[in-house]
DSSP file (Angstrom, degrees, kcal/mol; ACC not computed):
  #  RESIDUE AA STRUCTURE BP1 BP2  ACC     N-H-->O    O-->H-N    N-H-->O    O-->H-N    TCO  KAPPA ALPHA  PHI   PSI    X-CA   Y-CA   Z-CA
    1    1 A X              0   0    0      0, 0.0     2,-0.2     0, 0.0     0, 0.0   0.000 360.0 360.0 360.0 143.5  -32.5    4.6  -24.1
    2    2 A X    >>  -     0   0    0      1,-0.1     3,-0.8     4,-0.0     4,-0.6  -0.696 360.0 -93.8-115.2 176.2  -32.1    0.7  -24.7
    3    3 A X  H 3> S+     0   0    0     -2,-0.2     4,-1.0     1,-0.2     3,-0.1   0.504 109.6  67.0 -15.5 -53.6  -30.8   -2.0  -22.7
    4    4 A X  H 3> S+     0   0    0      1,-0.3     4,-2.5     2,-0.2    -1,-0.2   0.517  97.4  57.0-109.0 -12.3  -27.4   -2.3  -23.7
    5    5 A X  H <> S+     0   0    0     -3,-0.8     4,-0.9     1,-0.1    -1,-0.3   0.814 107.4  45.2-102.2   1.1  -26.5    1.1  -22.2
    6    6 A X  H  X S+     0   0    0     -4,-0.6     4,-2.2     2,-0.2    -2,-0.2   0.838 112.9  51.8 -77.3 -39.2  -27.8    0.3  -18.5
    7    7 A X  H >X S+     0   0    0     -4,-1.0     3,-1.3     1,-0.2     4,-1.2   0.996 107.8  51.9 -58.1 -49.5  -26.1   -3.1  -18.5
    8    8 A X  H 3X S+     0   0    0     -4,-2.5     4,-2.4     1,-0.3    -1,-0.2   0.783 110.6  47.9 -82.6  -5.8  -23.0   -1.4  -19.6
    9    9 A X  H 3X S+     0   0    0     -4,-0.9     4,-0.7     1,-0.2    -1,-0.3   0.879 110.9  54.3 -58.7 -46.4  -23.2    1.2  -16.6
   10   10 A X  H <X S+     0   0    0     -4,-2.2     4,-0.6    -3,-1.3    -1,-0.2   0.752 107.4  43.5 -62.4 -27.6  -23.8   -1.5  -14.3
   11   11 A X  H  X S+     0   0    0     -4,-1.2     4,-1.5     2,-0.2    -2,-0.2   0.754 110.4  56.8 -90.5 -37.4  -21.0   -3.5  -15.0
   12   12 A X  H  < S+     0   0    0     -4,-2.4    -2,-0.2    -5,-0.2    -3,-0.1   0.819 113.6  44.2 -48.6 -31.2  -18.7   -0.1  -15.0
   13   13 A X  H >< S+     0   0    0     -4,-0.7     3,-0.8     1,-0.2    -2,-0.2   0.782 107.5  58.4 -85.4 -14.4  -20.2    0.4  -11.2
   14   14 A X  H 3< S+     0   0    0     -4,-0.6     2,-0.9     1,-0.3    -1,-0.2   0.930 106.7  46.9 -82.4 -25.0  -19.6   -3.2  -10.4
   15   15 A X  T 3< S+     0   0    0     -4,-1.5     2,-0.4     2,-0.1    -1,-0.3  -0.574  80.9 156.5-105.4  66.9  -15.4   -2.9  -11.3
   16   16 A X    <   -     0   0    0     -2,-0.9     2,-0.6    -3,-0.8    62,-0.1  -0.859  45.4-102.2 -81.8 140.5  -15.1    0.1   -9.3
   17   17 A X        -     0   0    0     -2,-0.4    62,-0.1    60,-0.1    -2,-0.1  -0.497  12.9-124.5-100.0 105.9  -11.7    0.7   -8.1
   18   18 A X  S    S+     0   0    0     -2,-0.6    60,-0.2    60,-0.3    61,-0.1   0.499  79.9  97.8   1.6 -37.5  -10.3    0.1   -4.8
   19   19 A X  S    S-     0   0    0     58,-0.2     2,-0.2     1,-0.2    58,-0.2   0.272  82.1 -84.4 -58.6 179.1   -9.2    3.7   -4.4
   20   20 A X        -     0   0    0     56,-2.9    -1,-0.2    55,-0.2     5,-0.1  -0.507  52.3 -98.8 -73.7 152.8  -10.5    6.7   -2.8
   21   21 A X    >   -     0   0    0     -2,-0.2     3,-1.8     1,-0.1    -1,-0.1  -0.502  58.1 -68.9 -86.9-173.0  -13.0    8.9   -4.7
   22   22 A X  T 3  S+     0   0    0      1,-0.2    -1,-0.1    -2,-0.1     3,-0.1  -0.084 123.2  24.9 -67.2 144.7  -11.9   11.8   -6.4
   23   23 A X  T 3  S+     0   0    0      1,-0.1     2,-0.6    -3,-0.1    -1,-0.2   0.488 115.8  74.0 104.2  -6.3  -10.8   14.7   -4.1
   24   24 A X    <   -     0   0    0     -3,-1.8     2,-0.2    -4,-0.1    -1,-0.1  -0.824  63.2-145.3-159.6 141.2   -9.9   12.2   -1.3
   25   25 A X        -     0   0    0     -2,-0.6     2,-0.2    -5,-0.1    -4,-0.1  -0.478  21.9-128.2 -78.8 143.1   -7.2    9.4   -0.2
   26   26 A X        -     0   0    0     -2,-0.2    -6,-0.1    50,-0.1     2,-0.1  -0.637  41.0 -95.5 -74.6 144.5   -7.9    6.4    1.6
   27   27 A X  E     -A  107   0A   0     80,-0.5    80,-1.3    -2,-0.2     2,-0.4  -0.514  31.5-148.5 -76.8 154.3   -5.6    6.0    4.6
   28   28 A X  E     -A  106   0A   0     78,-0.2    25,-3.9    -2,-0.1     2,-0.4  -0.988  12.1-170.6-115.5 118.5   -2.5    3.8    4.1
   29   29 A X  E     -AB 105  52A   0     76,-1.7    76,-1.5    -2,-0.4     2,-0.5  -0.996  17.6-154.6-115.2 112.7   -1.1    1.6    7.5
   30   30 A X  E     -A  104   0A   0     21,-1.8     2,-0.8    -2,-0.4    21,-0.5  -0.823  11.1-167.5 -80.8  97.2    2.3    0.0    6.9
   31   31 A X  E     -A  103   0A   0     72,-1.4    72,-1.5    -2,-0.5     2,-0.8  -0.762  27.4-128.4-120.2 152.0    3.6   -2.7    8.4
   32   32 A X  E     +A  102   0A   0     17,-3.6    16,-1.3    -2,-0.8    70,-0.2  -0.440  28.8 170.6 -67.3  97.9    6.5   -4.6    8.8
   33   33 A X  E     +     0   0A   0     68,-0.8     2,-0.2    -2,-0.8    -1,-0.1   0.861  59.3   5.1 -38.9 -76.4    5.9   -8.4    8.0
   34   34 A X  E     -A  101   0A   0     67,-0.6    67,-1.4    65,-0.1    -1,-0.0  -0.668  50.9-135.6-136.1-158.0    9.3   -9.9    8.0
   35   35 A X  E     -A  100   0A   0     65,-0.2    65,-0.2    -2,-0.2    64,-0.1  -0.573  21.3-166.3-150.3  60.1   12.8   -9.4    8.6
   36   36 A X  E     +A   99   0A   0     63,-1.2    63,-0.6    62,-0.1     2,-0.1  -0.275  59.0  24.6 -35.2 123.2   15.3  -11.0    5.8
   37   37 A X  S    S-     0   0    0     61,-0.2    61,-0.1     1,-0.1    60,-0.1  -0.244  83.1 -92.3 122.4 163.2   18.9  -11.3    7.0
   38   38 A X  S    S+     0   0    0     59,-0.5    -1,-0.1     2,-0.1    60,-0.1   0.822  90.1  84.2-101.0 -40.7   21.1  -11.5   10.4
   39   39 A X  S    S-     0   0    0     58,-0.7     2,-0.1     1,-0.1     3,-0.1  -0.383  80.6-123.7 -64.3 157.5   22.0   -7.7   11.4
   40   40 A X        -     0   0    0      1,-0.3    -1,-0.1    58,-0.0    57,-0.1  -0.291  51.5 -66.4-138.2 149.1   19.2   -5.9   13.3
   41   41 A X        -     0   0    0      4,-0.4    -1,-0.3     1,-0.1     5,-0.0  -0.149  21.5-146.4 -24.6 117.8   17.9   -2.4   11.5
   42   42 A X  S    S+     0   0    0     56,-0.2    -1,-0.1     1,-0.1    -2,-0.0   0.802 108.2  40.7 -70.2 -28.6   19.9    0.4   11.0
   43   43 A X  S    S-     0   0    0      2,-0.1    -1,-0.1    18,-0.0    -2,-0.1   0.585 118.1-111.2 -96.3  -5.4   16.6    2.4   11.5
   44   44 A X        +     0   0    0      1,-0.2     2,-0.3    17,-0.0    -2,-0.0   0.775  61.8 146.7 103.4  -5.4   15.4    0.2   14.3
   45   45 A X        +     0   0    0      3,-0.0    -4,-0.4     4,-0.0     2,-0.3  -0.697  19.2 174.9-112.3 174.0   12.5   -1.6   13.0
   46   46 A X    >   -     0   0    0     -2,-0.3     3,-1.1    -6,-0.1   -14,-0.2  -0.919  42.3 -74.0-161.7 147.6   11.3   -4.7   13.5
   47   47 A X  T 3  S+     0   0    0     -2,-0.3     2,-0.5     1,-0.3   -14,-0.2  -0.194 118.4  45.3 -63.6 159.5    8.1   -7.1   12.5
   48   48 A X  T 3  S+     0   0    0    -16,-1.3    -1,-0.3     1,-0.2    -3,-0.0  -0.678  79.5 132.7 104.4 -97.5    5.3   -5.9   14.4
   49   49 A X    <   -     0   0    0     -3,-1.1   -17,-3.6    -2,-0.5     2,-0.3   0.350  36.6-168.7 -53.0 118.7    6.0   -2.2   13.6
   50   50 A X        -     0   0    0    -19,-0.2     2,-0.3    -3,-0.1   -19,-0.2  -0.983   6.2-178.2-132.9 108.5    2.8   -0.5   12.5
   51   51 A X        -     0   0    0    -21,-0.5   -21,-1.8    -2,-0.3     2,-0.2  -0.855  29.9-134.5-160.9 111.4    2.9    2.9   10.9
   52   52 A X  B  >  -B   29   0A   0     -2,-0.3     4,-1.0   -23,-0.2   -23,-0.3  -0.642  32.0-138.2 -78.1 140.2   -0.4    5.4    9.6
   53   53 A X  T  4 S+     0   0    0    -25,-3.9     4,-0.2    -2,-0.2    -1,-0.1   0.906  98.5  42.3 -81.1 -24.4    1.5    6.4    5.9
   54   54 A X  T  4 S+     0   0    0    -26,-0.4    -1,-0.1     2,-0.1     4,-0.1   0.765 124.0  28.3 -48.9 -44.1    0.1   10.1    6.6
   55   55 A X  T  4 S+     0   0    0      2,-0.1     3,-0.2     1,-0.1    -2,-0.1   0.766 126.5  38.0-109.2 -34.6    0.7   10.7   10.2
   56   56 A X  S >X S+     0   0    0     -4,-1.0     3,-7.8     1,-0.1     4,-1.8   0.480  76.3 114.0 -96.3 -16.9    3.7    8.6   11.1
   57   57 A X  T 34 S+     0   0    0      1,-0.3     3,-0.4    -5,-0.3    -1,-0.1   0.827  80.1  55.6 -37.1 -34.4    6.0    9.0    7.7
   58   58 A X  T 34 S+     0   0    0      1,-0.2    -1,-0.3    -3,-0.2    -2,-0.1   0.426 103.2  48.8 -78.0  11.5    8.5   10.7    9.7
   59   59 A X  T <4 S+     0   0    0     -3,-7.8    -1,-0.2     2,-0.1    -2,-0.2   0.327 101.8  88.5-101.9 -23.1    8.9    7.8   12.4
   60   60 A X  S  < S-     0   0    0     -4,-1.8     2,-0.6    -3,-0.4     3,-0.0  -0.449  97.4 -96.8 -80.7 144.3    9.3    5.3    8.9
   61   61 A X    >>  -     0   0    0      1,-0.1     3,-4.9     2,-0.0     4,-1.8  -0.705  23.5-123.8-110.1 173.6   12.6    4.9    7.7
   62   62 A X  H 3> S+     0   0    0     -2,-0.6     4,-2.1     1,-0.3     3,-0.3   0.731 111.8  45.8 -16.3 -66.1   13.9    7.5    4.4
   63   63 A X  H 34 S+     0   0    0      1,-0.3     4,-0.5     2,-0.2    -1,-0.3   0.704 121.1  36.7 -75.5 -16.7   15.0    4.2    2.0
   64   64 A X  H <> S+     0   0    0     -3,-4.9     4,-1.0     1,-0.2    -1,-0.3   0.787 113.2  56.9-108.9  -5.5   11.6    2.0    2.8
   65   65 A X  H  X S+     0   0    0     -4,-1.8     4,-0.7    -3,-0.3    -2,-0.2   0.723 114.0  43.4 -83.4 -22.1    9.5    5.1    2.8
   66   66 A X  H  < S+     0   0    0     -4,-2.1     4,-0.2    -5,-0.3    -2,-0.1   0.564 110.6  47.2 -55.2 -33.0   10.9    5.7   -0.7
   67   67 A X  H >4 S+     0   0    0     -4,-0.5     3,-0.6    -5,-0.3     4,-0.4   0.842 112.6  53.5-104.2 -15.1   10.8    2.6   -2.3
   68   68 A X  H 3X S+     0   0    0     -4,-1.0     4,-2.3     1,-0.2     5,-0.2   0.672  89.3  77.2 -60.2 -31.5    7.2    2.1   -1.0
   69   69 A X  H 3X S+     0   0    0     -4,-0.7     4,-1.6     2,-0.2    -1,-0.2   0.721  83.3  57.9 -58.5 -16.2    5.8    5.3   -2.4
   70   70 A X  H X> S+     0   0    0     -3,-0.6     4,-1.7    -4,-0.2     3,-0.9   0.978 117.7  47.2 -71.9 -57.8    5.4    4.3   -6.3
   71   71 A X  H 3> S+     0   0    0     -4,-0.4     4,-2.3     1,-0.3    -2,-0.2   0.606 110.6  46.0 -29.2 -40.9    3.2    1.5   -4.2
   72   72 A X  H 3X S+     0   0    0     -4,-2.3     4,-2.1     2,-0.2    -1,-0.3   0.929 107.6  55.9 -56.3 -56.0    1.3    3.8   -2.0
   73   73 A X  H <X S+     0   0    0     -4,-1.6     4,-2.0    -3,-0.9     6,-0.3   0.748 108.8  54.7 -65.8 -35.1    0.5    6.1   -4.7
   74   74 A X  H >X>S+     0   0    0     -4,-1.7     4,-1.3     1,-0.2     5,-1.1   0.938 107.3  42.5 -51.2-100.8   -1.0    3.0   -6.5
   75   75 A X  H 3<5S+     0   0    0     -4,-2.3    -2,-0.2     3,-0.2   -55,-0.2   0.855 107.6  61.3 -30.9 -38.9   -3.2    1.8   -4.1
   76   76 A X  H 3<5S+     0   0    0     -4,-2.1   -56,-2.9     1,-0.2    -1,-0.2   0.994 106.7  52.9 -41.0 -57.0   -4.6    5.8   -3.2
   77   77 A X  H <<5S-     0   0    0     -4,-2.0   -58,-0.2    -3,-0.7    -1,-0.2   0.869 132.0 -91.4 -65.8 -35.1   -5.8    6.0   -7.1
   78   78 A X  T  <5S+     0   0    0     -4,-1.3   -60,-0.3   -60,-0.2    -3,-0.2   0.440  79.8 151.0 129.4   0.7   -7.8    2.8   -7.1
   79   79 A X      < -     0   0    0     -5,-1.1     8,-0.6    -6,-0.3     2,-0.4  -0.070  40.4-140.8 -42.7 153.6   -4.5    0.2   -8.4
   80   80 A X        -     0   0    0      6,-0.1     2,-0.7     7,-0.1     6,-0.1  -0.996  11.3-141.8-131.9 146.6   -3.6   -3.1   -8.0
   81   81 A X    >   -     0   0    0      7,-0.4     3,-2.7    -2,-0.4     7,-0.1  -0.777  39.1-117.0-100.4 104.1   -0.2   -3.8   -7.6
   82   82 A X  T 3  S+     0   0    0     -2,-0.7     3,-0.1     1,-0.3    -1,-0.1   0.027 100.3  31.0 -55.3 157.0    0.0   -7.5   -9.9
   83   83 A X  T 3  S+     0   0    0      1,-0.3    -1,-0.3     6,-0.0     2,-0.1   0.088 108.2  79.8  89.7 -32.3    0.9  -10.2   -7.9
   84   84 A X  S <  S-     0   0    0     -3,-2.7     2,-0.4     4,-0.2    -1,-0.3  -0.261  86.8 -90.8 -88.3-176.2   -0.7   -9.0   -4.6
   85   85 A X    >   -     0   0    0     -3,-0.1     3,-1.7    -2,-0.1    -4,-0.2  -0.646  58.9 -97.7 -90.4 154.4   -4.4   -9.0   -3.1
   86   86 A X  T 3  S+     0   0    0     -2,-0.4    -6,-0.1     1,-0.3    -1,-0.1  -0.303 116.0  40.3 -76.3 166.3   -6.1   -5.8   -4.1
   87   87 A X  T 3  S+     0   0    0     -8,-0.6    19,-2.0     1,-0.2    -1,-0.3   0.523 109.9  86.4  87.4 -18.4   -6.1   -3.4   -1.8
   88   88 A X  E <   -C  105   0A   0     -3,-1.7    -7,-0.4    17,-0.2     2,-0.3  -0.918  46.6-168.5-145.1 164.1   -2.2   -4.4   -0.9
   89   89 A X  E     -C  104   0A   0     15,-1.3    15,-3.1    -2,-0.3     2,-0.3  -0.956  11.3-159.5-160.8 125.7    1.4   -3.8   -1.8
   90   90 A X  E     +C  103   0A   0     -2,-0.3     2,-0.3    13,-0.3    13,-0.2  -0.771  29.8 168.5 -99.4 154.0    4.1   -6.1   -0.3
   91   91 A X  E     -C  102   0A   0     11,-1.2    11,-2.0    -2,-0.3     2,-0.4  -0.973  23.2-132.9-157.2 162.0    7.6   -4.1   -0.6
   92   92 A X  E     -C  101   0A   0     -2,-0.3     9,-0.1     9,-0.2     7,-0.1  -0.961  19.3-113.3-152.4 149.0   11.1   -4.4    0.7
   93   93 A X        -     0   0    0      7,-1.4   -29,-0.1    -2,-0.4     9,-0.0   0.219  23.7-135.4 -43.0 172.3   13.7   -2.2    2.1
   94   94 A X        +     0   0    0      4,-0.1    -1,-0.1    -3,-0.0     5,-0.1   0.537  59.4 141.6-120.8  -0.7   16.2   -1.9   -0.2
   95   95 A X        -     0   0    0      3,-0.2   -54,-0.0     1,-0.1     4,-0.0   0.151  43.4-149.9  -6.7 128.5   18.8   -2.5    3.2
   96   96 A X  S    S+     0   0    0      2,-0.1     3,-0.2     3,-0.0    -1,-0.1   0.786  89.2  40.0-104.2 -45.1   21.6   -4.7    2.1
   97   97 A X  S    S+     0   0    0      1,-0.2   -58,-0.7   -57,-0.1   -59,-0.5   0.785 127.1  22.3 -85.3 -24.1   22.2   -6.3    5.4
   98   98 A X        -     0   0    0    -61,-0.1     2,-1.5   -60,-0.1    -1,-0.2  -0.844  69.0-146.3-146.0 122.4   18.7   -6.8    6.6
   99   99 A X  E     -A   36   0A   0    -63,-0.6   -63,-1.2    -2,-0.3     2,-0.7  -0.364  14.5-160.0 -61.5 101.3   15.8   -6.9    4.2
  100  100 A X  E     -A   35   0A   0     -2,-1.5    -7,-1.4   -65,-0.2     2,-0.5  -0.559  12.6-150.7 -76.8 117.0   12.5   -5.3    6.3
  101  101 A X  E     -AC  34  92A   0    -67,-1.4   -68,-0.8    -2,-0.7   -67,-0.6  -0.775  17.8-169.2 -92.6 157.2    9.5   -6.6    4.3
  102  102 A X  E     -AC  32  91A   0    -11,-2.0   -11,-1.2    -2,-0.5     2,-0.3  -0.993  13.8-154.3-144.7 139.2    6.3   -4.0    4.5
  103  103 A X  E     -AC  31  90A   0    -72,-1.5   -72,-1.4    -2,-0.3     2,-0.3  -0.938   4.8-165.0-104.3 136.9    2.7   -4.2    3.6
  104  104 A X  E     +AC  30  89A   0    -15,-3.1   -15,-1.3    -2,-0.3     2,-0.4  -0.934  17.4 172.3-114.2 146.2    0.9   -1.3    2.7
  105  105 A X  E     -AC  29  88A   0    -76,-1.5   -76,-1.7    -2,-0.3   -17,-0.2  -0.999  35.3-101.4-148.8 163.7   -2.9   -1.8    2.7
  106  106 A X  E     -A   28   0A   0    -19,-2.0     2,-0.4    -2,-0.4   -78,-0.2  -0.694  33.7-128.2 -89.5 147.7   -5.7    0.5    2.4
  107  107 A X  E     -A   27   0A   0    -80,-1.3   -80,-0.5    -2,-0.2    -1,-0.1  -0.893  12.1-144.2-170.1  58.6   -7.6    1.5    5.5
  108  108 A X              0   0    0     -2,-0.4   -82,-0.0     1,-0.2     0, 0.0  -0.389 360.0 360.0 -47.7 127.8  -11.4    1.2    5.7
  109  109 A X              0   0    0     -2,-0.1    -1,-0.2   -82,-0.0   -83,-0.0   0.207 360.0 360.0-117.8 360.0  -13.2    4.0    7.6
């Protein structure tokens, strides 16, 4: 076996992906950042508001737990979402009167 195939194994382990490994998810906690806009929630939430993506989805509301999922699903596999820090997904409601901004970030255990 030469050289050139150990380096490239090491350098494969060294850009390992952010994700879970296979056969398990990392936990996902959302939370609510900011608050674009003058009207209060319609669902009630507010910066502050801190949310497990497993255990709480039915507390989240419908329209930001939908547009947050292509995100989620990103981050689970081992993604990076351009423009953020790895590991993280900035998002917004898609609320017309008050933008809710949400970070999803993966969950060390």
């Amino acid at each position: 076996m030469s050289n050139a195939d150990e380096s490239s194994t090491e350098a494969a382990g060294e850009n390992k992906p952010l994700g879970a490994p296979r056969g398990r998810r990392p936990r996902i906690r959302i939370s609510c950042v900011d608050q674009l806009g003058t009207c209060r929630c319609h669902h009630g939430h507010k910066p502050g508001d801190v949310f497990d993506f497993d255990r709480d989805r039915g507390k989240m509301c419908a329209m930001a737990c939908h547009v947050g999922f292509p995100y989620i699903d990103i981050l689970r596999y081992g993604g990076t979402v351009p423009g953020n820090e790895p590991g993280t997904a900035k998002f917004c409601c898609p609320e017309v009167d008050t933008l809710n901004v949400w970070l999803a970030e993966i969950v060390d255990e």
